[in-house]
DRENLO-935137 format. One line per field, with one value per residue (C-alpha): residue in one letter; residue number from 1; z, y, x. Coordinates in Angstrom, 1 decimal, m for minus. Last residue first. Example, Ala and Ser with C-alpha at 12.3 -4.5 7.8 and 13.67 -1.06 7.14 Angstrom:
// residues 2
aa c(S, A)
i c(2, 1)
up c(7.1, 7.8)
north c(m1.1, m4.5)
east c(13.7, 12.3)
//
This chain:
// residues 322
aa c(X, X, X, X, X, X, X, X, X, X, X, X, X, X, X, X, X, X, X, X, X, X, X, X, X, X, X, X, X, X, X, X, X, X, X, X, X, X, X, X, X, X, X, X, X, X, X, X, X, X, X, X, X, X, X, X, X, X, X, X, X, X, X, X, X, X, X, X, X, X, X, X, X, X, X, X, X, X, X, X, X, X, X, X, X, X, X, X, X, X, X, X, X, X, X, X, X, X, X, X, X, X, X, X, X, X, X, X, X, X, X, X, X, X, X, X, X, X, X, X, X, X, X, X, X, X, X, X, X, X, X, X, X, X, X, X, X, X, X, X, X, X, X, X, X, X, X, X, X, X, X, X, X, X, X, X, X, X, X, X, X, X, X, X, X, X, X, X, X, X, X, X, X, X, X, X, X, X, X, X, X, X, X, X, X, X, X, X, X, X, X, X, X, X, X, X, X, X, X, X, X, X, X, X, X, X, X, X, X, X, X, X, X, X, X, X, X, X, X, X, X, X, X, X, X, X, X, X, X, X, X, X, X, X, X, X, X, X, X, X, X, X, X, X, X, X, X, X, X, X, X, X, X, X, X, X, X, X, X, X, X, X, X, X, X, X, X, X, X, X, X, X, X, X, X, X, X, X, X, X, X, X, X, X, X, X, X, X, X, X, X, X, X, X, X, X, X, X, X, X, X, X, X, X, X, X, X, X, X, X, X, X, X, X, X, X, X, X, X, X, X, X)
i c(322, 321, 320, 319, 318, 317, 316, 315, 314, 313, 312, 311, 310, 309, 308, 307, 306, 305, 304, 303, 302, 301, 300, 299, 298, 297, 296, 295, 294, 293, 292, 291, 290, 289, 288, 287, 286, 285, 284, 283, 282, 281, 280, 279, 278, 277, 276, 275, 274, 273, 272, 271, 270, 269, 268, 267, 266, 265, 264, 263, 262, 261, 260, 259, 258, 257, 256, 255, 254, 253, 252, 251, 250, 249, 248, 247, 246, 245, 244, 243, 242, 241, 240, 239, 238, 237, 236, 235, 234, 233, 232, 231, 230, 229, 228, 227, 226, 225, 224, 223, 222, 221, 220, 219, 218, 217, 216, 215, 214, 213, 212, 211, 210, 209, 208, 207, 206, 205, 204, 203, 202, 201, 200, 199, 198, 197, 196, 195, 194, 193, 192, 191, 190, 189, 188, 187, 186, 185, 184, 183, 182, 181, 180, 179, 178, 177, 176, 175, 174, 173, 172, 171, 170, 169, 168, 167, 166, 165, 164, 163, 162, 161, 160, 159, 158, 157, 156, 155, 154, 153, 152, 151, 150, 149, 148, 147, 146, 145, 144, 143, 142, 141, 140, 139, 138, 137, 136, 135, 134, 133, 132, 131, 130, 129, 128, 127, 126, 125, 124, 123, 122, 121, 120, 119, 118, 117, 116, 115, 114, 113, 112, 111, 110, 109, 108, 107, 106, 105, 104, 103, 102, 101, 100, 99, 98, 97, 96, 95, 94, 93, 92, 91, 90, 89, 88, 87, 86, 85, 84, 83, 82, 81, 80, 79, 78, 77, 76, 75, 74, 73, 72, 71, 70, 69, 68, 67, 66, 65, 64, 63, 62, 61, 60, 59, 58, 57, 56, 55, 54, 53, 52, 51, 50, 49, 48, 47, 46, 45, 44, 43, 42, 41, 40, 39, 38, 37, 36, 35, 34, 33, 32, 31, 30, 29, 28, 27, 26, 25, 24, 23, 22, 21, 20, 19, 18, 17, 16, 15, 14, 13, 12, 11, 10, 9, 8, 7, 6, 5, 4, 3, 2, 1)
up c(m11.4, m12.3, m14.4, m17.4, m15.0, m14.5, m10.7, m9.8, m12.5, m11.1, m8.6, m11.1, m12.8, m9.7, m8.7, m12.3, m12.5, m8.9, m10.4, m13.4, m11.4, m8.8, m12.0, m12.7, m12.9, m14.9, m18.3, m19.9, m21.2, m20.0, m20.0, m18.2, m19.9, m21.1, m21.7, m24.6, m24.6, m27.9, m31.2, m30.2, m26.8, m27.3, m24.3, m24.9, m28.5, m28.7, m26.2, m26.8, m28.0, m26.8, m23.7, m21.5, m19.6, m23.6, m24.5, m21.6, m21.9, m25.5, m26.0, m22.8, m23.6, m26.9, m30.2, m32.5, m34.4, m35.6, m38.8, m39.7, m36.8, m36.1, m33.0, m35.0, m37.1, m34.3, m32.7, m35.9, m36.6, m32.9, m33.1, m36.4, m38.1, m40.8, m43.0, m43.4, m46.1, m44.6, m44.5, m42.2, m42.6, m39.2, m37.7, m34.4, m31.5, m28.8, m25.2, m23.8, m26.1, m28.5, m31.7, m34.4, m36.9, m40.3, m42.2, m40.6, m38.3, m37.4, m36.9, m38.4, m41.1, m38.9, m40.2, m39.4, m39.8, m41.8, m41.0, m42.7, m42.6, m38.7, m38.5, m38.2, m35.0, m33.4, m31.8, m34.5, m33.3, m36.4, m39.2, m38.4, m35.0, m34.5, m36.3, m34.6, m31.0, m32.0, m32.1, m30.2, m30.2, m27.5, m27.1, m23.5, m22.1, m18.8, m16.3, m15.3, m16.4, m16.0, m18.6, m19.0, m22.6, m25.1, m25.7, m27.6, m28.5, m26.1, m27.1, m27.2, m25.2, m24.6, m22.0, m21.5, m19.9, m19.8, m23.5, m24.9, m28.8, m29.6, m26.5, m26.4, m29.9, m30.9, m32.6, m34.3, m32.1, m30.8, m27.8, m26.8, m23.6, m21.6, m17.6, m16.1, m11.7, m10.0, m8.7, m8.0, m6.4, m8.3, m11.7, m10.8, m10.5, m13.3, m15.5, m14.3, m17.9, m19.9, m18.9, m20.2, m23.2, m24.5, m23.5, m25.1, m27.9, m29.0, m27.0, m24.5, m24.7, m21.8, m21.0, m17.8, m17.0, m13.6, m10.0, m7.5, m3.8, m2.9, m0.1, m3.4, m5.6, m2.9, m2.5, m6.4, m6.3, m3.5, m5.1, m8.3, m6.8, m4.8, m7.8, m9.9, m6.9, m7.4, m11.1, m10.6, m8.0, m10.2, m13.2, m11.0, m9.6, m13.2, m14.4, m11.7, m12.0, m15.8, m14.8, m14.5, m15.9, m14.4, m15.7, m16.5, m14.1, m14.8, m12.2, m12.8, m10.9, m9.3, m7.9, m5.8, m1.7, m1.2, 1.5, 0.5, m2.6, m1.3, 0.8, m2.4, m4.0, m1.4, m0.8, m4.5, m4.3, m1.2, m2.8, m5.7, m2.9, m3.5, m4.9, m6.6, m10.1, m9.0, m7.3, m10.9, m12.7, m10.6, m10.1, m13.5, m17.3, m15.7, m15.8, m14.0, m11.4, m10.0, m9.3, m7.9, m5.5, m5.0, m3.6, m1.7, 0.1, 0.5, 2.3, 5.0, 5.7, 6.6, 4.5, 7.0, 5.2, 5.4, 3.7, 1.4, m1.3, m3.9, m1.6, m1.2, m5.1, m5.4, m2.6, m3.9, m1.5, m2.9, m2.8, m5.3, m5.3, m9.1)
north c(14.6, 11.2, 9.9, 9.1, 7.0, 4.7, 4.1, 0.9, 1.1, 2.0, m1.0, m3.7, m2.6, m2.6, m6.0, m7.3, m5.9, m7.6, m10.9, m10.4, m9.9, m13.2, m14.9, m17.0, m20.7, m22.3, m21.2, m19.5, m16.4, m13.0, m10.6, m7.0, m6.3, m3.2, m3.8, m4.4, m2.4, m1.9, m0.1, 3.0, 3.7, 5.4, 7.9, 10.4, 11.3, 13.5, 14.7, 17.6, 18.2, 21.3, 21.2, 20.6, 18.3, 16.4, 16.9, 15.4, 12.3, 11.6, 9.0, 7.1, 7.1, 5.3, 6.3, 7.6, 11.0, 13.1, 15.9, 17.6, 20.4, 20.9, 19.0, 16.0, 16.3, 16.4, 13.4, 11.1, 11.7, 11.0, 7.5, 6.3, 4.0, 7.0, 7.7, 11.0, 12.5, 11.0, 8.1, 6.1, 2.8, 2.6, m0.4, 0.4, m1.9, m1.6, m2.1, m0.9, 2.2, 0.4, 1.8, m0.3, 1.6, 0.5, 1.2, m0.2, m3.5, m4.7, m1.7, m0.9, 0.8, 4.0, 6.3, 10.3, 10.6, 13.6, 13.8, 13.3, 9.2, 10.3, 10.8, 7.7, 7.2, 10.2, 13.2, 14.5, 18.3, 20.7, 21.3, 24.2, 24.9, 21.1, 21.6, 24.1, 22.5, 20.0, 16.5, 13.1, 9.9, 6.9, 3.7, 2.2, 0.1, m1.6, m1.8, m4.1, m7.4, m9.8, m12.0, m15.8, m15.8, m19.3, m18.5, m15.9, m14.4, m11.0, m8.4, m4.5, m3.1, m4.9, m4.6, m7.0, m9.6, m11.5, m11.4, m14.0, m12.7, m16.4, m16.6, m12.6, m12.5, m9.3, m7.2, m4.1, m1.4, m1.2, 0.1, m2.8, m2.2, m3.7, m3.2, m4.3, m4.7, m3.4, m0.1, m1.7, 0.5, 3.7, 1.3, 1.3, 5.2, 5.6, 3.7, 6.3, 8.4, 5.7, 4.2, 7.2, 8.2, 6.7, 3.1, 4.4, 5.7, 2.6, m0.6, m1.7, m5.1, m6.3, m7.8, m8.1, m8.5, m9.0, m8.3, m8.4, m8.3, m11.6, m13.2, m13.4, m15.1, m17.6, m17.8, m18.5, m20.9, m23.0, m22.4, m24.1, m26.7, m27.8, m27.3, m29.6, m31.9, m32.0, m32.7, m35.1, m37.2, m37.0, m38.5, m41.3, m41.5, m42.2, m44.5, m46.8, m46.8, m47.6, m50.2, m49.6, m52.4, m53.5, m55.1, m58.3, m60.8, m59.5, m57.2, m55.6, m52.2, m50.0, m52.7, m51.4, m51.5, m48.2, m48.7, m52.0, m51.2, m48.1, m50.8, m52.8, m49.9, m48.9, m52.8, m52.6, m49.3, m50.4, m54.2, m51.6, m50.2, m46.2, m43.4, m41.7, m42.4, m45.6, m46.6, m46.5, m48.1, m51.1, m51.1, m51.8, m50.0, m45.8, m43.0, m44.4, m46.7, m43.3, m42.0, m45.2, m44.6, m41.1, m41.6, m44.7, m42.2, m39.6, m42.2, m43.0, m39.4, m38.8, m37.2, m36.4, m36.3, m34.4, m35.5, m34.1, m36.6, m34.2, m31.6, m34.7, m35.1, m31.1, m30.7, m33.0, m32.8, m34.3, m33.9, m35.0, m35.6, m36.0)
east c(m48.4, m48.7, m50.9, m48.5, m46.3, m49.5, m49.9, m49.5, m47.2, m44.0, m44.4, m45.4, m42.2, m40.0, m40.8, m40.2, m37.0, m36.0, m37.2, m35.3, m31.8, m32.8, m33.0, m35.8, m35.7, m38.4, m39.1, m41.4, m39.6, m40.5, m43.2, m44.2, m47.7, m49.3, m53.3, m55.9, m59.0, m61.2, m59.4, m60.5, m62.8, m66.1, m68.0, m64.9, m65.9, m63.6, m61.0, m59.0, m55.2, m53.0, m54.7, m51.7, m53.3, m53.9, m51.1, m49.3, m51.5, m52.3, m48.8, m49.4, m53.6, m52.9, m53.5, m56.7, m56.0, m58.0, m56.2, m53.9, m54.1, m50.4, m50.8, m52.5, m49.5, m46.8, m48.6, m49.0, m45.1, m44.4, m46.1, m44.3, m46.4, m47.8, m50.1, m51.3, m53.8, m56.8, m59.4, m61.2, m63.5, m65.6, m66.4, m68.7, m69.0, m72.3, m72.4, m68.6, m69.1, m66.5, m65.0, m63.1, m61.3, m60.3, m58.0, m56.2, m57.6, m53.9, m52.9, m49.7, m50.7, m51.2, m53.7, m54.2, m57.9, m59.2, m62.6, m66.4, m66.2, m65.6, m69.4, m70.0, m68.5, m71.3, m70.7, m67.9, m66.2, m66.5, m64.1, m62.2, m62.6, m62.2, m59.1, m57.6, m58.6, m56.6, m57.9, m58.0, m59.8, m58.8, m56.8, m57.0, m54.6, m55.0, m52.2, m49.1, m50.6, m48.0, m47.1, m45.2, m44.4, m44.0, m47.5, m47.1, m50.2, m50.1, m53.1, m51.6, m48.7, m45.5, m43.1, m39.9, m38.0, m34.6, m34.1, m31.8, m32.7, m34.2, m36.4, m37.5, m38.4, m38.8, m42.0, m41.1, m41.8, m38.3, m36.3, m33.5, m32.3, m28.9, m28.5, m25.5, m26.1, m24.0, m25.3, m28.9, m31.0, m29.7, m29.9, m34.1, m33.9, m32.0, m34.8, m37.2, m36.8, m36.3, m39.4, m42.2, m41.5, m38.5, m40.6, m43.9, m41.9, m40.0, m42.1, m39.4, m36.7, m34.7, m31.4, m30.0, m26.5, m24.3, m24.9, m27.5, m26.0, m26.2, m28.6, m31.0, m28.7, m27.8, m32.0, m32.3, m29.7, m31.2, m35.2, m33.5, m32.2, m35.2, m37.0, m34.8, m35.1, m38.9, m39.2, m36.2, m38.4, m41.6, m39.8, m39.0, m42.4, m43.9, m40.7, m41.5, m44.7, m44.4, m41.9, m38.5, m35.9, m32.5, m30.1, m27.6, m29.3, m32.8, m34.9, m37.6, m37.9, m40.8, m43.1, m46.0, m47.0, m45.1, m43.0, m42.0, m41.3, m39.1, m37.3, m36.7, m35.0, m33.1, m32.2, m30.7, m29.0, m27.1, m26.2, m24.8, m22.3, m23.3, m21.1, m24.2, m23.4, m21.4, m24.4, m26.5, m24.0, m23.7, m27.3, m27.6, m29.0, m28.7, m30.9, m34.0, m31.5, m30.1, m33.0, m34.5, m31.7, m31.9, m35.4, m34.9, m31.9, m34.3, m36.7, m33.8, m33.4, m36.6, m39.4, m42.5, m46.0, m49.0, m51.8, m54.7, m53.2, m53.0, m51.5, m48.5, m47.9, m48.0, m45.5, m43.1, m40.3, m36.9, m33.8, m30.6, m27.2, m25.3)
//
């Protein structure tokens, strides 16, 4: 195994600058060595060292440092806790190094091979699908798998590379971006505000059919925010429903108000075929539509490129644009 080391974070720390020679790698893949192996036999035939080389490494690297990192027996060799501390250091760093090498082959490569992500259902159908060609265009070679779901998957355990999810994130596990704010907001046919009369006030939605989704964490109940005061309201109608397109055709065909996102509202709502009500209160308060991926450390040069090209498309919200 060969190994490198710069360990920026150990050197910011320290408010110094410091110049690794060659000599000082060499201490540093010797104590390496040492930490995974019982002798400094082992240890320089790991790295193809004479043991008398590992052991003078290691004894420079004392030196240098003004602390013991070994103790020494006649049949092994023992870290100590400082030992084992900077040791650990060392492969943090090299795995790093290695990973930032790999990353920057991938990168002087044309991008190639499979990526696996996971969109909300509608929103996704909606709204991704369609520029999804355009991200392919850029990258002809590159093998592009997509789940389209609203059930909740597990990006770790499925092998996902990334995805987009709207709401509050409370995996942990996920690193997230925040590609735009998500706002939730009321909505009803012009038929049936003719019909029934346009609500001013929250509580007055306890007089409305509301088209329920039981999906919600909060159903029945809606939560309405001005931005200074919170409203619980407990709603009723005729429709239930967790299918977005289901509450969208009904609210069209004047069933009843219905409360859903802003990506789902927007076309209907230019094209006038729903109004805004209530426009001053937000449903279901503010959450936001995330591009996330597995925490872990190396990121493929193909995910990286995705992620560009989401926070791009969304800098304006797809649904916005004209």
């Amino acid at each position: 195994m060969q190994y490198a080391l710069v360990d920026r974070e150990m050197l910011r720390e320290c408010g110094v600058m410091i110049k690794i020679n060659s000599q000082h790698i060499d201490e540093m893949t010797a104590l390496m060595a040492v930490a995974s192996n019982d002798s400094f036999a082992a240890a320089g035939k790991a790295i193809g060292r004479h043991p008398t080389i590992i052991s003078k490494r290691i004894a420079s690297l004392e030196v240098r440092l003004g602390v013991r990192l070994v103790e020494r027996t006649t049949r092994q060799v023992q870290l100590t806790d400082a030992g084992r501390r900077l040791a650990d250091k060392y492969r943090v760093a090299a795995d790093l190094i290695d990973e930032a090498q790999q990353q920057a082959a991938e990168d002087a490569a044309e991008l190639r091979g499979r990526l696996k992500l996971a969109f909300p259902a509608t929103m996704g159908r909606l709204w991704l699908a369609p520029k999804i060609p355009d991200f392919m265009a850029m990258y002809p070679k590159l093998e592009l798998d997509i789940h389209y779901s609203d059930d909740f998957v597990d990006l770790i355990e499925g092998g996902f590379d990334a995805a987009i999810r709207i709401g509050h994130l409370t995996d942990s596990r996920l690193v997230a971006r925040k590609l735009t704010t998500h706002k939730r907001i009321l909505t009803a046919s012009p038929g049936y505000l003719e019909q029934h009369g346009i609500p001013h006030q929250p509580s007055q939605l306890l007089e409305h059919n509301c088209i329920g989704n039981p999906s919600l964490h909060s159903y029945p109940i809606w939560r309405l925010s001005d931005g200074q005061n919170m409203e619980m309201v407990r709603t009723s109608g005729t429709l239930h429903t967790n299918d977005s397109i289901a509450m969208l055709e009904a609210a069209r065909a004047n069933v009843g108000i219905l409360g859903a996102g802003e990506w789902l509202l927007a076309r209907d709502l230019a094209e006038g075929t729903l109004l805004h009500i209530l426009p001053q209160w937000t449903f279901d308060g503010e959450g936001g539509i995330y591009l996330v991926r597995p925490s872990r450390r190396h990121v493929s040069a193909r995910t990286d490129a995705f992620v560009s090209w989401a926070r791009d498309l969304f800098q304006i919200e797809p649904w916005a644009q004209r």
